[in-house]
C-alpha positions as CSV (number, residue, x, y, z in Angstrom):
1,X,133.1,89.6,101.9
2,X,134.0,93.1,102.5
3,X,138.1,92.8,102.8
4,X,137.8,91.0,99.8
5,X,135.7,94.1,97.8
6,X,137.8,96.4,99.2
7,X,140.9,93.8,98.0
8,X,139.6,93.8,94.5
9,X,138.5,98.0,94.7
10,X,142.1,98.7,95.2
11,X,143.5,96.1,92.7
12,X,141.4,97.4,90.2
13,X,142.3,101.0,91.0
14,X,146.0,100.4,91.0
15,X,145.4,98.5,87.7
16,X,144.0,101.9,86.4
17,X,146.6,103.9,87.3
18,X,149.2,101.8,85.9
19,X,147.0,101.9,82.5
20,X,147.3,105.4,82.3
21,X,150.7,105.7,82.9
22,X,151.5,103.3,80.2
23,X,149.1,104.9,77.9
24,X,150.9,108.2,78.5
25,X,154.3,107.0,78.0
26,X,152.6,106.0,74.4
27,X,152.3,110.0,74.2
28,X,156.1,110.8,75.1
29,X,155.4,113.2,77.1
30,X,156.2,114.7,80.5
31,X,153.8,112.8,83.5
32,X,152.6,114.9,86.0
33,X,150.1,114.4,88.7
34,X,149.9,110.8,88.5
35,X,150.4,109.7,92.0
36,X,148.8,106.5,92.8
37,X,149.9,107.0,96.4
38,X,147.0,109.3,97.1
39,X,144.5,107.1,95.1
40,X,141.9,105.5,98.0
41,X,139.6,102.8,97.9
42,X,136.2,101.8,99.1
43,X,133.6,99.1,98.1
44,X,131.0,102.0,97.0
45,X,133.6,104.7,96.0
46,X,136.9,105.1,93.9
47,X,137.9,108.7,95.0
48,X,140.0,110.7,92.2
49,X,143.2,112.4,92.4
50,X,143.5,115.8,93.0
51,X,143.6,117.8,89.9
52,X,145.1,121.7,89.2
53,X,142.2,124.1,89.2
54,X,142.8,124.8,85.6
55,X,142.0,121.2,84.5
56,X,139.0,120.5,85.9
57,X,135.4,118.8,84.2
58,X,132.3,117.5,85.5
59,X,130.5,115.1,83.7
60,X,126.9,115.6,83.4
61,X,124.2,114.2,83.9
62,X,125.9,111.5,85.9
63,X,124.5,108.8,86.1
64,X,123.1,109.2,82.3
65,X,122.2,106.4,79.4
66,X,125.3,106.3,78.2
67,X,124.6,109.9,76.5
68,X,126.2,112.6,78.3
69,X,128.8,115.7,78.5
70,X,132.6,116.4,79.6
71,X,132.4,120.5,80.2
72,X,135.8,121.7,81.3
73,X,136.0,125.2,82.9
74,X,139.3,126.4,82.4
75,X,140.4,125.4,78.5
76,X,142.9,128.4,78.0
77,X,146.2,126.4,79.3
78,X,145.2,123.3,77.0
79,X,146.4,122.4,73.7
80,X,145.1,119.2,73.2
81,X,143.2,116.1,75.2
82,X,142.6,112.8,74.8
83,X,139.2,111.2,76.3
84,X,138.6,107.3,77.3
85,X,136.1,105.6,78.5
86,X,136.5,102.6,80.2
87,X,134.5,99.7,81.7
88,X,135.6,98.3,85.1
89,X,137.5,95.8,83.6
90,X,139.5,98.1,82.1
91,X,138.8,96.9,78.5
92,X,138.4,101.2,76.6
93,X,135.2,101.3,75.3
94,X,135.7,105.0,73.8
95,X,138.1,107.1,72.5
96,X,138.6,110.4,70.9
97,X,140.7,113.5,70.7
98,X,139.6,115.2,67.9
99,X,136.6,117.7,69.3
100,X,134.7,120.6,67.8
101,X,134.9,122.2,71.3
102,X,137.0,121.5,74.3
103,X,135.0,123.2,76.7
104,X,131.8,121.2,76.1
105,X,132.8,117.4,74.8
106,X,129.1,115.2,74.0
107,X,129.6,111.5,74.1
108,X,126.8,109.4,73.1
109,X,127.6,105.8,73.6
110,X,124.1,104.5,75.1
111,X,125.0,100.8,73.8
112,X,127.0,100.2,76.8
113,X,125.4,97.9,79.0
114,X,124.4,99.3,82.6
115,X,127.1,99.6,85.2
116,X,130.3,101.7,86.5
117,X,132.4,103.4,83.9
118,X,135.7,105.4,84.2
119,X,136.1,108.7,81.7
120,X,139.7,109.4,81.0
121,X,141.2,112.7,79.9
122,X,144.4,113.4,79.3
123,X,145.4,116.8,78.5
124,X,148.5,118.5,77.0
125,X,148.8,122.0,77.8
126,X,150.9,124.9,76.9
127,X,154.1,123.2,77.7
128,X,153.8,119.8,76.4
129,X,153.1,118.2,80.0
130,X,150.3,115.6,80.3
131,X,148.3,115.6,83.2
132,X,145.8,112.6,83.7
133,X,142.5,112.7,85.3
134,X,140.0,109.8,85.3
135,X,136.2,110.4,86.9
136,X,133.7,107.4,87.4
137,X,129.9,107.6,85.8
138,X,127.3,104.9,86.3
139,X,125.0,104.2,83.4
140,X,121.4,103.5,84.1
């Protein structure tokens, strides 16, 4: 039962990467920092990629009701992001890019039903690169 959660944990996960290179490529940009090499797997935990200093968020509270805030620390470097939300399925159940403020993003989808979700950024900086970050959140 275990191999075959761990099987599925890093099917899933390599599904997800493969999503957001594609949905990059939709961007035509420059992809950077998308390395599913370093990507790991667990039954309890899908551990995130490393991400540049200057690009990172927390999302808070976590786990929420399906209310809840992307703050981002460093915003001077980015010129624009996208945000997805996806259900373990990978079926998106949110998107948006256009945000009053970058470094404090609300979401409020509290009609999701309870489980694991993955929140998707990708933001453009300066130079026109992309780089791609996804966290989990579980909603009550």
């Amino acid at each position: 039962m275990r191999k075959t959660l761990l099987s599925l944990c890093k099917v899933i996960t390599l599904l997800f990467a493969l999503l957001l290179l594609i949905s990059a490529e939709l961007f035509s940009q420059q992809i950077i920092s998308v390395d599913i090499n370093t990507a790991s797997c667990t039954p309890n935990q899908v551990s995130n990629l490393k991400l540049p200093d200057d690009y990172s968020y927390d999302i808070i509270p976590n786990p929420n009701y399906g209310v809840f805030s992307v703050k981002i620390s460093n915003t001077e470097k980015i010129k624009a992001l996208h945000l997805y939300v996806f259900d373990m399925f990978g079926q998106m159940v949110y998107s948006g890019s256009e945000f009053k403020n970058i470094n404090e993003i609300s979401i409020s989808i509290p009609q999701l039903t309870k489980g694991v979700y993955f929140v998707s950024i990708h933001f453009i900086d300066i130079n026109n690169s992309i780089i791609n970050s996804n966290r989990k959140f579980i909603k009550y």
